[in-house]
Structure formats: structure tokens, C-alpha cells
C-alpha positions, 0 to 999 in steps of 0.5 A, a space after each residue: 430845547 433839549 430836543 433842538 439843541 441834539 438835533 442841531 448837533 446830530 445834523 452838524 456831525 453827520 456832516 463833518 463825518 461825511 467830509 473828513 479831511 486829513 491833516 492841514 487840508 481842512 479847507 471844506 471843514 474850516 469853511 463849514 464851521 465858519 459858516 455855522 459859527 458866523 450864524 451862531 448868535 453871539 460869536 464872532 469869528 477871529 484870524 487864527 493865522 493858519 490856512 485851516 482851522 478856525 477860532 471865534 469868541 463870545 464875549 461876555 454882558 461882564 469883564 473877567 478872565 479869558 478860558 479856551 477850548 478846543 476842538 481838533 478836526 483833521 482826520 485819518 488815512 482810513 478807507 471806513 467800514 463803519 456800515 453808518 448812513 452817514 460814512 465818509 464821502 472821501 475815500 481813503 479818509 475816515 473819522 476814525 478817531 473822534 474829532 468830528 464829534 469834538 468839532 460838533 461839541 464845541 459847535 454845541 458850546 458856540 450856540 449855548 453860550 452865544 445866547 447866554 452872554 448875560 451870564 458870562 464873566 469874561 471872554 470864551 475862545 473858541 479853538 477849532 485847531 487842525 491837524 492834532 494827528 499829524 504835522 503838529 498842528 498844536 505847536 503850529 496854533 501856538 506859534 501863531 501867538 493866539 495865547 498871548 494876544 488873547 491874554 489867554 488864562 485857562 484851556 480845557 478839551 476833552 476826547 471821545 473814548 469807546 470803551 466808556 458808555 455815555 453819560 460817563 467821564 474820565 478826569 485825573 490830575 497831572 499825567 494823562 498822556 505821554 509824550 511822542 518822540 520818534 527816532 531813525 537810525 541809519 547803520 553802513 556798513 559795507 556790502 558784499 556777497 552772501 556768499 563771503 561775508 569777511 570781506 565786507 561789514 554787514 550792517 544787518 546783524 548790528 541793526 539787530 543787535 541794536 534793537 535788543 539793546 534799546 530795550 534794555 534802556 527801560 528795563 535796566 537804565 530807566 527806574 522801574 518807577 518811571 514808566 516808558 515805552 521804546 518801540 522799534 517799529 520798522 526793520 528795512 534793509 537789503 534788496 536781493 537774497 544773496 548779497 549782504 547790503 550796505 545799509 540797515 535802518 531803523 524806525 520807531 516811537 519813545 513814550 514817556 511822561 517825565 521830560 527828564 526821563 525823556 532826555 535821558 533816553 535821548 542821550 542813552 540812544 545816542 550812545 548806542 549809536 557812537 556804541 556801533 560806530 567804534 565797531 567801524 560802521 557809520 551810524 545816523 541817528 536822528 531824533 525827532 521830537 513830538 509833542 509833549 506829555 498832556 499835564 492837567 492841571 490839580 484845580 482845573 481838572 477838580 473843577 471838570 470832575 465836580 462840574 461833571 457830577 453835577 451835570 448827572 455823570 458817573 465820573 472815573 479816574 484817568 489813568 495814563 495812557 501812552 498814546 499822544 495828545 497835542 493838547 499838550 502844547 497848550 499847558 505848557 503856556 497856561 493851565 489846563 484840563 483835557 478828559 474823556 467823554 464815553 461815546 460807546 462803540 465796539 471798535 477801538 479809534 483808529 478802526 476802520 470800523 470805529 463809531 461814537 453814539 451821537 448821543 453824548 453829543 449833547 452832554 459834551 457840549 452843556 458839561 464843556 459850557 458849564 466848565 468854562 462859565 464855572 472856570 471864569 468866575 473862578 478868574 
């Protein structure tokens, strides 16, 4: 049965590895998994509310609690160079990232439980959530008020990681990755001629001054034993060599962990804004929240590191990584458990040549369905 359940899995993820779609244009990819879901024994498909995405339930033979989990299944801006049979049909687009590879677990945890209700004690929502890389697709699934309609208790999910071999999983308690925030600031001043830069106020140089001074944000007004990261990420200003411009501006991201820090830097940017302003130049500063820090929760991530051991994996410590992750959103609604699984490969995500071992395949998918059954009867 091991045998077929990994070719099953190996079919379903060379196809959606062929067919990347980007954020909030999974239409071919909702379709597929809709279709292998609706011939899946047991599951029956939900209105999950938005355009793309997708989301069923297996009912257990008992009552009992209501446990989710999640899959992501949009892809990237990436013309692939992975040299795999199977690369993308898609130019310019490329699962670079993982997700078709937690599109397919969650197809594994479907046909698994499907076929086991007489052991299950309460109910499984399936969650095929789109656009996690961009346009904040789990604030979008939220806003659907799938949670509360579904008296949803518990959520667990987990990401591919390339630098931890198969078989292995990462887990920790409370903080796993941080929260993503981005900014823009917009300095006039007045433009004029390179030549004769006292009869204008060039913004370039105040710009510059800026993005030393948000550096000193971490280093001297955040506690040393917090931990963030204000990155200025794009410099853009000025169209010729000889004239001074009107206009500087600025872009980039802040990481952080604690939400308190977090509203510390806002206020703290803020005032280097009004900062420029006293010197005469007119100053924009807009800030653009994202999702917040992925939390899990102490019992719940318990629960996947023993369940983990049982199933046969070497387990080690997560520890906390700025990138972001909108799983996020969900624990703020209920608790809940996001992790690692090792899938191998040489090349970072993101990569135009990043590559899983479909091998985990299979691992992902009985660990995932044995953490849920174990987290209802703990309901």
C-alpha cells in the first residue's frame, strides 16, 4: 500500500510542478485539486469563498472536535532551471518554493483519512489556501469566516525545507518565523541644477542620511534581546547627471517577532520622517503591514515532535527565521503548529534551480494524518 500511495503522490506532484500558477490566478490548480478531491473516498468538498483555492472535510464514523490543515499552492515569478523531466509548462513561473509538494501532502492526508473514518473522532478541514507569496491570501481565507463556520479548534502545516535531509523534521515551540512589514518613504525636496546646488534642497543626500538612521533603530533603540531586521531594499531617485532632483524614495522590509517591538519601529520611522520634515523637505511615509509572526503553539507543536519520533523521524529544534510565513494568520484565531519536513536538494527556495526529493512525499503525508487523528482525540 506504501507503493501506491507514493505513486499516487509522485503522479499528483509532477503535475502541479508542470503547472504553476502565481498568486490569485490558481484557477488550472484549484480545478485539479478539486477534481482528485471529489474521487477521493470520503471527502466532500466545501465553498471556501474565494475565486481560487480550495477546501473539503472528512467526517469522522464519531463526533468530536474540528482540526485543519493547510496546504498553500500559488507559485513564483521564476522562469525554472531545475533541469527536472517534469519542469514547468509555464514560462516565467516556477514552484520554486515548495508548495506543490504541500499541495500533494495534503492530497496524500485526503486519500489516507478518506478511507479510515471509522477511526476518526470529529471532523478534518482540508485547506488548499492560494496566494501565501503574495496578496495575503491567509488574511483573505480568514476573512471568509471559514473559522468560525466550521467551529475550527486546531491548525497544523508544515514547509518544505532544502538543507534537511528526508526523514528529518524541525518543530519548536512559540516563535517560528517573523513578521513582514513593509515600508515606502517619499522625500521632496526641490530640484535644480547640479551645477548650483544652494538654490534648490536636494532630497538625494537626506534620502541617504535616512538609511543610515533606520539602522540605528536596531542597533541603539530596539533591546539588544529582541531581535529585528530593517532592510532598505531599493534607493530610486533623479533622471539625468547634471540636475539635482525633486524626489528621492525609499523602499524596504522590517522583521520582527515581538508585535510590541513591532509597533515600536513604526513609531520610531515615523519620527525620522517628521525628523526630515523640520529640515524643510516634505516627507511620505506610508507603512504597509503584512502578516504577523507564525506562533506555535507549546502543546500542539509537543504533540508533532512526539508524533514525529513515532513515525520514525530524526526530529530537531526550529529556531526562528526571519522570512515570513501567512500561516500566521490562522493562530491568531485558534492554535496552532507549523514545521518543517526535510525534502533535500542543493539549492535554497527561491532558486530558479530549487528541487524536493518526492521521496518525503509519503512521510509528509502519514506524519500530517496521524497528527490530526492524535490532536482530536486530544479534543
Amino acid at each position: 500500500m506504501a507503493e501506491e500511495l507514493q505513486t499516487y503522490l509522485l503522479e499528483h506532484f509532477q503535475w502541479l510542478h508542470r503547472h504553476p500558477e502565481l498568486a490569485l490566478k490558481e484557477y488550472e490548480t484549484t480545478n485539479y485539486v478539486k477534481n482528485v478531491l471529489k474521487q477521493t473516498e470520503g471527502v466532500e468538498l466545501l465553498n471556501l469563498g474565494l475565486d481560487t483555492g480550495a477546501l473539503a472535510k472528512i467526517e469522522g464514523k464519531e463526533p468530536g472536535g474540528v482540526v485543519a490543515i493547510r496546504a498553500d499552492i500559488d507559485a513564483l515569478p521564476i522562469l525554472e532551471e531545475s533541469g527536472l523531466s517534469y519542469s514547468s509548462e509555464n514560462d516565467g513561473c516556477m514552484h520554486a518554493c515548495g508548495h506543490d509538494f504541500h499541495t500533494t501532502a495534503l492530497l496524500g492526508v485526503a486519500k489516507l483519512l478518506g478511507g479510515e473514518r471509522e477511526h476518526i473522532k470529529g471532523t478534518v478541514i482540508l485547506l488548499f489556501q492560494p496566494a501565501e507569496e503574495a496578496e495575503h491570501g491567509g488574511e483573505k481565507v480568514v476573512n471568509t469566516g471559514m473559522f468560525e463556520k466550521y467551529k475550527i479548534e486546531k491548525i497544523f502545516g508544515l514547509h518544505t525545507k532544502q538543507n534537511m535531509p528526508v526523514g528529518t523534521i524541525a518543530i519548536a515551540p512559540g516563535p517560528f518565523s517573523a513578521a513582514v512589514d513593509r515600508f515606502l518613504y517619499t522625500v521632496k525636496g526641490m530640484g535644480c541644477h547640479g551645477s548650483a546646488p544652494q538654490t534648490g534642497l536636494d532630497p538625494i543626500p537626506a534620502a541617504a542620511r535616512l538609511v543610515g538612521s533606520l539602522q540605528e533603530i536596531v542597533s541603539r533603540r530596539i533591546s539588544p534581546t529582541e531581535t529585528a531586521v530593517i532592510s532598505v531594499t531599493r534607493f530610486t531617485s533623479g533622471t539625468s547627471w547634471n540636475i539635482i532632483p525633486e524626489t528621492a524614495r525609499l523602499e524596504g522590509t522590517v522583521r520582527t517577532f515581538n508585535p510590541k517591538v513591532r509597533e515600536q519601529i513604526v513609531k520610531l520611522m515615523q519620527a525620522q520622517a517628521e525628523g526630515l520634515e523640520r529640515e524643510g523637505y516634505q516627507v511620505e511615509f506610508t507603512w504597509i503591514p503584512g502578516c504577523p509572526a507564525t506562533n506555535n503553539d507549546a502543546n500542539l507543536a509537543e504533540l508533532v515532535r512526539k508524533e514525529a519520533m513515532e513515525e520514525g523521524f530524526h526530529v530537531t529544534l526550529q529556531y526562528p527565521e526571519m522570512g515570513g510565513e501567512d500561516f500566521s494568520c490562522y493562530q491568531e484565531l485558534v492554535p496552532g503548529a507549523f514545521f518543517h519536513v526535510g525534502t533535500g536538494g542543493k539549492y535554497p527556495a527561491h532558486n530558479s534551480k530549487f528541487t524536493v526529493d518526492p521521496a518525503a512525499l509519503l512521510g509528509a503525508s502519514k506524519l500530517m494524518s496521524e497528527i490530526v487523528k492524535k490532536a482530536l482525540k486530544a479534543s
